[in-house]
C-alpha positions, 0 to 999 in steps of 0.5 A: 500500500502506498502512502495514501492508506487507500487500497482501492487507488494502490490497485489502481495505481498498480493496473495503470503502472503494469498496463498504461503501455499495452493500451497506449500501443493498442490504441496507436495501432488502431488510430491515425492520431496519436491524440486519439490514441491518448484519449483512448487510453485516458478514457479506458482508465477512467473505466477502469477507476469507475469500475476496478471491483470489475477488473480481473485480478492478473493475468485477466487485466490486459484482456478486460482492458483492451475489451474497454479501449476497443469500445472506447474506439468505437464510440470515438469513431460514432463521434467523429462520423457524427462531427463529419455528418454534422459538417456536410448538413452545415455546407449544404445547408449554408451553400443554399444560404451562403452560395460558394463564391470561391471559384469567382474570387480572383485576387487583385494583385494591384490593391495587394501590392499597394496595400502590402506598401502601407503600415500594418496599421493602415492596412488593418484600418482600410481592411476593416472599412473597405472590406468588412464595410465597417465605418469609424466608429465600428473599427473603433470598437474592433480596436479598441479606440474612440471614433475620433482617433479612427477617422483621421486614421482612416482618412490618412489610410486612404488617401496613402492609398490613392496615392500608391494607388492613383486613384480612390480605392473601392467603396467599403463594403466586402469585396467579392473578388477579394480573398482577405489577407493575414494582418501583419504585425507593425513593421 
């Protein structure tokens, strides 16, 4: 027994420290990521703890435990076809909503080298209004500062624009054609 004086977590102590290994190598062998693996085998010792008056003494230990992590698998694997099912329903579902749009995206390469010229603060500015359609106030709230600080920014951002540019840029709202790039940290 151990320092605890609880015989009921010695035994469980015992099993985990005799089998941790097999079942871990069981569910390696029988799934394709290694954190499934693990949650396997965490699952198939929170059964055992649950149910350690039900596991056999010796040799009859490795077999019950297997037993447990096979069903774990497979209720792992009802999960994951569920998950995938659910995720087909949402795409058609939301293609009749929201129609694929990304065979007509086509990126503008001009805007985006421009762009890609101005400050990340400028960038993220003129990406806020002219993709996501935001006004001053709305970006303010997106980064945390008042209206009055964004419209001059703004108004800074485009006409840096314009000039790289040599013309207005788009109105805001989203842009149809334009995939979104990644905000870049201030140089």
């Amino acid at each position: 027994m151990d320092a605890s004086g609880d015989p009921r977590e010695d035994a469980f102590r015992r099993l985990y420290a005799a089998h941790f290994d097999c079942v871990l190598g069981y569910a390696l062998r029988r799934t394709s990521r290694a954190e499934d693996a693990a949650d396997v085998t965490a699952e198939t010792f929170l059964v055992a703890w649950r149910r350690l008056s039900h596991v056999p003494v010796g040799d009859g230990a490795r077999p019950w435990l297997y037993a447990v992590a096979r069903r774990q698998l497979a209720n792992q694997r009802r999960g994951e076809l569920r998950r995938r099912r659910l995720g087909e329903r949402l795409r058609r579902d939301l293609s009749v909503v929201v129609p694929d749009l990304s065979d007509q995206v086509v990126q503008d390469h001009v805007v985006d080298a421009a762009m890609s010229r101005l400050s990340a603060r400028d960038e993220e500015v003129l990406q806020l209004h002219l993709w996501e359609g935001l006004e001053a106030r709305e970006i303010g709230e997106v980064l945390g500062l008042p209206g009055t600080v964004v419209r001059p920014r703004l108004s800074r951002a485009r006409a840096r624009l314009r000039e790289l540019l040599g013309n207005d840029p788009p109105g805001a709202g989203h842009i149809q054609d334009k995939q979104p790039t990644p905000i870049r940290e201030d140089r």
